[in-house]
Z-matrix of the N, CA and C atoms (Angstrom, degrees):
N
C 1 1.445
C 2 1.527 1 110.90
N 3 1.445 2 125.91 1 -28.34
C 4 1.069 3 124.65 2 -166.61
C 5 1.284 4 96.46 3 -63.19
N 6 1.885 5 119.27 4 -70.04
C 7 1.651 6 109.66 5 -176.81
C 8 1.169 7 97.83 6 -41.85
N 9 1.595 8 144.43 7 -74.64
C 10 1.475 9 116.87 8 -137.82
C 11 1.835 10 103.15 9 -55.25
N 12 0.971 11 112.18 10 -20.51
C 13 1.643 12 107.07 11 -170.70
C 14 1.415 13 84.52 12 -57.77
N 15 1.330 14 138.17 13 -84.59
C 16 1.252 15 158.82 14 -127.85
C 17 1.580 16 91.86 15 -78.96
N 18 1.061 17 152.79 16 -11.08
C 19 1.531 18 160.70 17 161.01
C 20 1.577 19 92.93 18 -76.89
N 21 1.129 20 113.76 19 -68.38
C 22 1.689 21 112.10 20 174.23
C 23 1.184 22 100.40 21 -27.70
N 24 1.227 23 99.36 22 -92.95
C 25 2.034 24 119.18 23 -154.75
C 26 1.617 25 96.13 24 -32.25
N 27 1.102 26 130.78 25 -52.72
C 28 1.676 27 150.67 26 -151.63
C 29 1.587 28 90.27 27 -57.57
N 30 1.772 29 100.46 28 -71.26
C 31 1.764 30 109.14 29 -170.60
C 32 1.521 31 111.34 30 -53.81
N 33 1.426 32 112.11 31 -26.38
C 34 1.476 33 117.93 32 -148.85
C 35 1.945 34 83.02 33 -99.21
N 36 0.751 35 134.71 34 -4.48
C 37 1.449 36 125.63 35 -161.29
C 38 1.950 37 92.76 36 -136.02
N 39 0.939 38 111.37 37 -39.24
C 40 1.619 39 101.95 38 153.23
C 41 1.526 40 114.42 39 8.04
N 42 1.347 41 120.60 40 -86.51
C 43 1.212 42 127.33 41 -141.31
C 44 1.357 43 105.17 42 -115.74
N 45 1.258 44 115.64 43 -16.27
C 46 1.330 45 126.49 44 174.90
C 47 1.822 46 127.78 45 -141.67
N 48 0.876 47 112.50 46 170.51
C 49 1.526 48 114.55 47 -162.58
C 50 1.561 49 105.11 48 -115.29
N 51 1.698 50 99.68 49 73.89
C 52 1.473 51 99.11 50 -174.05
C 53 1.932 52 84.84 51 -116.28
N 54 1.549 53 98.68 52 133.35
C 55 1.454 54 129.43 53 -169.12
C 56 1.580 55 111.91 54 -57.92
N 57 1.618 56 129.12 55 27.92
C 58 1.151 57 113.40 56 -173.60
C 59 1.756 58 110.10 57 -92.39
N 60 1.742 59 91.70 58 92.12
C 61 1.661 60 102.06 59 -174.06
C 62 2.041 61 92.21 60 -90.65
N 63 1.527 62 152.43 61 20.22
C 64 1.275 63 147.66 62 -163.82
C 65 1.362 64 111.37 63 51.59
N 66 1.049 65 114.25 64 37.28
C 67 1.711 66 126.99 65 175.98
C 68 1.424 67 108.73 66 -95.73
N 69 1.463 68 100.76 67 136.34
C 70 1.736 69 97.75 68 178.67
C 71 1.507 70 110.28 69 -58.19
N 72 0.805 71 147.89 70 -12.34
C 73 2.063 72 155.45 71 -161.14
C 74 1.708 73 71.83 72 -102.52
N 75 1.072 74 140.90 73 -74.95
C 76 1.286 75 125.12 74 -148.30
C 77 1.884 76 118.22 75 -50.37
N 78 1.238 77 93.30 76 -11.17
C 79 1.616 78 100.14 77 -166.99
C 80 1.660 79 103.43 78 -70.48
N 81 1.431 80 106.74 79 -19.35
C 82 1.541 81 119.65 80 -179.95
C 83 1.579 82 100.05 81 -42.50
N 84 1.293 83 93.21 82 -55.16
C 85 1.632 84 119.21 83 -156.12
C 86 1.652 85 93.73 84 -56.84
N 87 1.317 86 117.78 85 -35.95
C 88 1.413 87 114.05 86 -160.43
C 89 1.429 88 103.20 87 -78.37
N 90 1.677 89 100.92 88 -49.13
C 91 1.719 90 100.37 89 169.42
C 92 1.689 91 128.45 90 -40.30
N 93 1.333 92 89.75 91 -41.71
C 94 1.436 93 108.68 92 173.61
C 95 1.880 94 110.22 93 -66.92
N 96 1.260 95 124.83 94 -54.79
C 97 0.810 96 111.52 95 162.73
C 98 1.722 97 154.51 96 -57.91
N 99 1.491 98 90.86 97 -15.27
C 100 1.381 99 129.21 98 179.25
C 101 1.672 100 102.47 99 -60.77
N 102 1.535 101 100.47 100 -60.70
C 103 1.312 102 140.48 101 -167.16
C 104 1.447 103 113.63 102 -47.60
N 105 1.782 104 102.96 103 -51.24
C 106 1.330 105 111.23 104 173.80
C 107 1.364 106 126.26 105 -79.64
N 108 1.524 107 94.55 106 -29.33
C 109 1.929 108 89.33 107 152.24
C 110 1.688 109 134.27 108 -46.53
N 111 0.996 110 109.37 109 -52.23
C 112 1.217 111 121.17 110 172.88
C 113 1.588 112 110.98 111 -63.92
N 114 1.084 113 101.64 112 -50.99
C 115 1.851 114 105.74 113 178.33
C 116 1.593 115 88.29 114 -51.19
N 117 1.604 116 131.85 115 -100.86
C 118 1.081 117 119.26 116 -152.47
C 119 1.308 118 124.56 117 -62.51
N 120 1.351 119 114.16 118 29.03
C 121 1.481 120 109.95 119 164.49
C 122 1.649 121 151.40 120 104.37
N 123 1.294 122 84.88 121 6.01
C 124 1.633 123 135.67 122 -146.97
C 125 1.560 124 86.88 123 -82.84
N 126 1.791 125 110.74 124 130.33
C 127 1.496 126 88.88 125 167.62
C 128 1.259 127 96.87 126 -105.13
N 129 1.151 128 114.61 127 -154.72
C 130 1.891 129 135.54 128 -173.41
C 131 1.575 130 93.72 129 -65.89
N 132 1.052 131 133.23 130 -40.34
C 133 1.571 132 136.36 131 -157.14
C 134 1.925 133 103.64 132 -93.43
N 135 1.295 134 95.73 133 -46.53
C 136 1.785 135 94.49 134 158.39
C 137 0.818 136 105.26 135 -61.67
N 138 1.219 137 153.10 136 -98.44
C 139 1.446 138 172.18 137 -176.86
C 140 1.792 139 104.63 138 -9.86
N 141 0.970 140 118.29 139 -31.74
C 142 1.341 141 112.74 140 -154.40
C 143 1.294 142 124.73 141 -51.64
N 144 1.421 143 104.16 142 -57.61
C 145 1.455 144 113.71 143 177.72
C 146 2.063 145 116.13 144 -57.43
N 147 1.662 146 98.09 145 -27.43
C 148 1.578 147 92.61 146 -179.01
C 149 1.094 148 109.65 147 -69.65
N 150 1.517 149 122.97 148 -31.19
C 151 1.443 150 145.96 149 -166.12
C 152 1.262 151 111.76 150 -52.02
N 153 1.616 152 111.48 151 -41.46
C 154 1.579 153 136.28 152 -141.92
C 155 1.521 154 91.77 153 -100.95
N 156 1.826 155 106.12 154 -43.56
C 157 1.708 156 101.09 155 -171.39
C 158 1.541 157 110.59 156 -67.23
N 159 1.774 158 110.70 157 -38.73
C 160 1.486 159 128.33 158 -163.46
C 161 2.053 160 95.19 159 -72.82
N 162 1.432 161 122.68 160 -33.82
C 163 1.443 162 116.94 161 165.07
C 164 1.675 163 128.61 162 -73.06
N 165 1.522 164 90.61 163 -11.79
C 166 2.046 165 96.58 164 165.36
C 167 1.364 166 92.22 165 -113.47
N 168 1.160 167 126.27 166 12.02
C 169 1.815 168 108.83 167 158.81
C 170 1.988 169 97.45 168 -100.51
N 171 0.915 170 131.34 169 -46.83
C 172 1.407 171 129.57 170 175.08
C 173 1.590 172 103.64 171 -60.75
N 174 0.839 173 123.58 172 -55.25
C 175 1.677 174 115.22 173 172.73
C 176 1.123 175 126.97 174 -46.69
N 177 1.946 176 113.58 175 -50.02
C 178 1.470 177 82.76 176 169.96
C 179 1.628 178 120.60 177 -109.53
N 180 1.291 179 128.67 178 44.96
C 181 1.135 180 154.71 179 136.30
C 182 1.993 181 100.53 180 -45.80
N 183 1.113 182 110.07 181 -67.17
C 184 1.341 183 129.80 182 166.86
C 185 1.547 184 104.83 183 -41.36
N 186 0.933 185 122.77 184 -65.40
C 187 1.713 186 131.19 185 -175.20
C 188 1.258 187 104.77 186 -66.78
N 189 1.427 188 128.79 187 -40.87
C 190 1.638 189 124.79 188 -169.66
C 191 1.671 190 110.21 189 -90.79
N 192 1.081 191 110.23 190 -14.38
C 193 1.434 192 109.13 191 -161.29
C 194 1.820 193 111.86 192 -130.43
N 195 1.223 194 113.91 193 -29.64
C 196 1.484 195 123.54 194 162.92
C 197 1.771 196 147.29 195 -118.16
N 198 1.764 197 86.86 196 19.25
C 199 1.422 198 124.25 197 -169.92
C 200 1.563 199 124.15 198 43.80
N 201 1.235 200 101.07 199 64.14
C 202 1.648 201 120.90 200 -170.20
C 203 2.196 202 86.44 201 -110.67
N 204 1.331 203 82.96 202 160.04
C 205 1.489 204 112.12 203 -170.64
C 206 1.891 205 110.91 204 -128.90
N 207 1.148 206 112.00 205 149.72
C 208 1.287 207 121.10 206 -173.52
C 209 1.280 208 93.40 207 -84.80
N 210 1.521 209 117.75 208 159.51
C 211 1.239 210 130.59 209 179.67
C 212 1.785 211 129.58 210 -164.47
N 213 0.559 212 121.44 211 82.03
C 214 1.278 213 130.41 212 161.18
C 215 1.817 214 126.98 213 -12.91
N 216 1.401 215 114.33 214 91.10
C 217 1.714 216 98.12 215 -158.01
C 218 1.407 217 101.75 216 -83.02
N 219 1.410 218 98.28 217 163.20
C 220 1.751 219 117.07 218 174.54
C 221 1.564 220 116.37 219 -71.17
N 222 1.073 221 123.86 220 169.30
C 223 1.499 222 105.05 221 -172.09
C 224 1.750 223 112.52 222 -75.25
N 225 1.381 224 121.03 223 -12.33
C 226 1.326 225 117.10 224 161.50
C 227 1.559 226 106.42 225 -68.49
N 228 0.796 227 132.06 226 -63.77
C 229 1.576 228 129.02 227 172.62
C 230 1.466 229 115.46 228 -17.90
N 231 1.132 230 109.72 229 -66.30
C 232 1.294 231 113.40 230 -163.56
C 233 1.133 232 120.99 231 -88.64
N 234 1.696 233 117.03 232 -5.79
C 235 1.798 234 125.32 233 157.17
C 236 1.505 235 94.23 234 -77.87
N 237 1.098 236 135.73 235 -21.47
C 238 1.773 237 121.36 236 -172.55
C 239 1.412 238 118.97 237 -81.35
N 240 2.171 239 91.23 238 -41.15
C 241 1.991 240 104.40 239 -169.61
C 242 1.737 241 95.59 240 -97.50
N 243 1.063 242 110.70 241 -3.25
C 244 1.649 243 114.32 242 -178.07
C 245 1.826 244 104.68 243 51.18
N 246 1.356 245 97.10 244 41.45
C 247 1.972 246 89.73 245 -162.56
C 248 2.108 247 72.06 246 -147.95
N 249 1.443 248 95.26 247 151.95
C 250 1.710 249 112.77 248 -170.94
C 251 1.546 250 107.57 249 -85.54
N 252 1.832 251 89.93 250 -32.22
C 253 1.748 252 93.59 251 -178.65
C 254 1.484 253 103.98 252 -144.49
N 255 1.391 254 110.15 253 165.81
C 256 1.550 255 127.75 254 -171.31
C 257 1.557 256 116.15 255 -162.99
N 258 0.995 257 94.97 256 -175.16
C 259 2.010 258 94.63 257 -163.02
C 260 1.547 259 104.81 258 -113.55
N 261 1.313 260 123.25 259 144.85
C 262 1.534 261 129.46 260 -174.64
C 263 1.117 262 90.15 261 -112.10
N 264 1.845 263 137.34 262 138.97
C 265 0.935 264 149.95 263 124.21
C 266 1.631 265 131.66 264 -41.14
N 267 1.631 266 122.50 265 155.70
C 268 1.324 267 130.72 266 172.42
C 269 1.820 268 104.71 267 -39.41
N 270 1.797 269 101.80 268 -47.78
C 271 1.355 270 94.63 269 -161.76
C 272 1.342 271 113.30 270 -105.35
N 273 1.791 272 123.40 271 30.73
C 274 1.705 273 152.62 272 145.24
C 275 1.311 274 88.32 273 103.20
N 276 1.431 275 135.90 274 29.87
C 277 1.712 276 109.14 275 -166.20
C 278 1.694 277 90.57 276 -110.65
N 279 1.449 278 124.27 277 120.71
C 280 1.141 279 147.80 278 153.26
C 281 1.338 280 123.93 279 -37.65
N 282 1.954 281 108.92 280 101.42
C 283 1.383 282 89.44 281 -175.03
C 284 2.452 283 98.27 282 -130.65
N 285 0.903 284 113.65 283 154.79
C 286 1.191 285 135.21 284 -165.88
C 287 1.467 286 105.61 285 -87.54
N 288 1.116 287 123.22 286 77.60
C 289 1.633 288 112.54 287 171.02
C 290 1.307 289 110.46 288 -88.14
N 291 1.337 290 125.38 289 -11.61
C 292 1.706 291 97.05 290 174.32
C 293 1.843 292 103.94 291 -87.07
N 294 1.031 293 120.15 292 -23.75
C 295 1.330 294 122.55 293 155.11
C 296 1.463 295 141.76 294 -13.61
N 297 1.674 296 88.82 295 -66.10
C 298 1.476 297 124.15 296 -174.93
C 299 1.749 298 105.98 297 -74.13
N 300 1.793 299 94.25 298 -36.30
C 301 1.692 300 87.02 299 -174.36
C 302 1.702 301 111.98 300 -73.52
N 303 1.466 302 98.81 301 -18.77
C 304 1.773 303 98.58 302 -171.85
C 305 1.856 304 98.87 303 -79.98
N 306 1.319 305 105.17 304 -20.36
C 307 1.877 306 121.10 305 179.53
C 308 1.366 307 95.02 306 -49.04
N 309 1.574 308 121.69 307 -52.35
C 310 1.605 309 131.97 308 -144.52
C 311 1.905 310 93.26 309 -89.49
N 312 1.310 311 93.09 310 -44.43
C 313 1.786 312 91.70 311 -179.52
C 314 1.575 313 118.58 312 -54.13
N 315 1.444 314 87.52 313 -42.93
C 316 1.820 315 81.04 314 -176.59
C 317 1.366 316 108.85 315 -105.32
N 318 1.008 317 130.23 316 -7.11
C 319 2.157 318 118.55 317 157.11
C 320 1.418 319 102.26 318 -78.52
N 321 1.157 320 117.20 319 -47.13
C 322 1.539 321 121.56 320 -154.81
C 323 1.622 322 126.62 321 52.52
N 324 1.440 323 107.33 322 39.54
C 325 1.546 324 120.12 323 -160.07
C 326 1.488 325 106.93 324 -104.30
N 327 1.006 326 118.61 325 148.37
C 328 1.761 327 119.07 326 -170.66
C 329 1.662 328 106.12 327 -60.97
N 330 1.743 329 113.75 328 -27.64
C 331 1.050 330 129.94 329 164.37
C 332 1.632 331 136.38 330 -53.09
N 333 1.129 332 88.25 331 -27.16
C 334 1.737 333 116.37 332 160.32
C 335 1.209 334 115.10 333 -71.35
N 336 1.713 335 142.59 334 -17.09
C 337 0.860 336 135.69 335 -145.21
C 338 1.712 337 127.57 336 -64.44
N 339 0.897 338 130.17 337 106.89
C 340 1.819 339 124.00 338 179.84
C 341 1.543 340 112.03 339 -31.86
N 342 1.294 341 110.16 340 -27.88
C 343 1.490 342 129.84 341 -145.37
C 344 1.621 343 92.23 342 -97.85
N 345 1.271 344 129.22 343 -62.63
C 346 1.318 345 137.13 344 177.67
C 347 1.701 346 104.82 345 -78.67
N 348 0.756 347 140.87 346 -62.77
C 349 1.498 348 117.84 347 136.36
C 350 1.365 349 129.93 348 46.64
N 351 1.633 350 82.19 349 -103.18
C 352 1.824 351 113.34 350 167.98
C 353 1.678 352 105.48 351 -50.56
N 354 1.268 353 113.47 352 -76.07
C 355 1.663 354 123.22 353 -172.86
C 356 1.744 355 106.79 354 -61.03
N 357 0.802 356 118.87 355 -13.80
C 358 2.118 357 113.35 356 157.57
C 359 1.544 358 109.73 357 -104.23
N 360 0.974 359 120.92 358 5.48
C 361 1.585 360 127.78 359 178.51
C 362 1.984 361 112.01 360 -51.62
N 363 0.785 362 121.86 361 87.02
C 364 1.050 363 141.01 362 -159.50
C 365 1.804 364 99.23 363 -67.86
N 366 1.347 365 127.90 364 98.45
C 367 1.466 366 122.74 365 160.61
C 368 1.901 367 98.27 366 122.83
N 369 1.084 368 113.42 367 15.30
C 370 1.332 369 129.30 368 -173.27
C 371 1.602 370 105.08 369 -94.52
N 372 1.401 371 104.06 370 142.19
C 373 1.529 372 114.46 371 -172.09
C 374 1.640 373 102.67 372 -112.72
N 375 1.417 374 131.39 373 155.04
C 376 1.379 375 129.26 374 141.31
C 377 1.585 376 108.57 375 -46.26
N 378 1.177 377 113.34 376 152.17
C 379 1.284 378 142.05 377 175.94
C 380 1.077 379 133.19 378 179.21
N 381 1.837 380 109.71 379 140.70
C 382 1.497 381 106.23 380 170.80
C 383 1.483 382 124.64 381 -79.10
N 384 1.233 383 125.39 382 140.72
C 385 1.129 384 106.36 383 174.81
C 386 0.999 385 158.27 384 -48.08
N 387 1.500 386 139.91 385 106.96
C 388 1.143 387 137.57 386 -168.99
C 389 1.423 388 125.47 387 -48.94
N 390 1.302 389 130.73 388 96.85
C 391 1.281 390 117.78 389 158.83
C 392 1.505 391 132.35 390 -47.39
N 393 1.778 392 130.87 391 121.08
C 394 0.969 393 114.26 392 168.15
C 395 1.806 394 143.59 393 -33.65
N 396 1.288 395 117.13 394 136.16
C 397 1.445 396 111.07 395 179.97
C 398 1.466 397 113.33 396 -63.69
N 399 1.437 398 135.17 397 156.64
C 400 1.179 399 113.05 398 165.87
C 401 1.341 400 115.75 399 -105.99
């Protein structure tokens, strides 16, 4: 998941100079981006693939910055988060960010937020950011 994040950020920053450095402030950007999906019209089936890059850009935001780990769910997992993979926390508690981002697409509620999210994230450590392995 990490490369696909980093395939994201790459395509998505291509053409324009939108700030997604895996910084918690950056998650704004995602809300925001979330946001304009829905504004222009986008259903779940358009949307999907942005949905999918913007939930491995919130995930490993999670991994670089609050010492969460990639993970692979069990087949109960993934009938519950309807998502294949998700992030384990310092303190083992399993949480679903590509999930949460498709949560924000289709409520579109401040309550959804990527951003608040992150900062109530329950089992999350300070950290510096992890640089990718190569």
């Amino acid at each position: 998941m990490r490369s696909y994040a980093a395939a994201f950020v790459a395509r998505a920053t291509a053409r324009s100079r939108l700030p997604l450095d895996y910084s918690e402030r950056s998650l704004r950007l995602v809300d925001f981006l979330i946001d304009g999906l829905r504004k222009g019209g986008a259903d779940g089936e358009q949307a999907r693939d942005a949905l999918f890059g913007l939930g491995a850009y919130v995930g490993e935001v999670l991994v670089r910055r609050a010492g969460a780990t990639w993970t692979d769910f069990d087949a109960e997992q993934r009938a519950y988060f309807g998502q294949p993979v998700g992030v384990r926390m310092p303190d083992s508690r399993v949480w679903n960010p590509l999930g949460k981002v498709v949560n924000r697409f289709e409520d579109g509620t401040p309550e959804e937020s990527l951003r608040l999210f992150y900062l109530t994230l329950h089992g999350r450590t300070r950290r510096v950011c992890k640089e990718p392995a190569s």
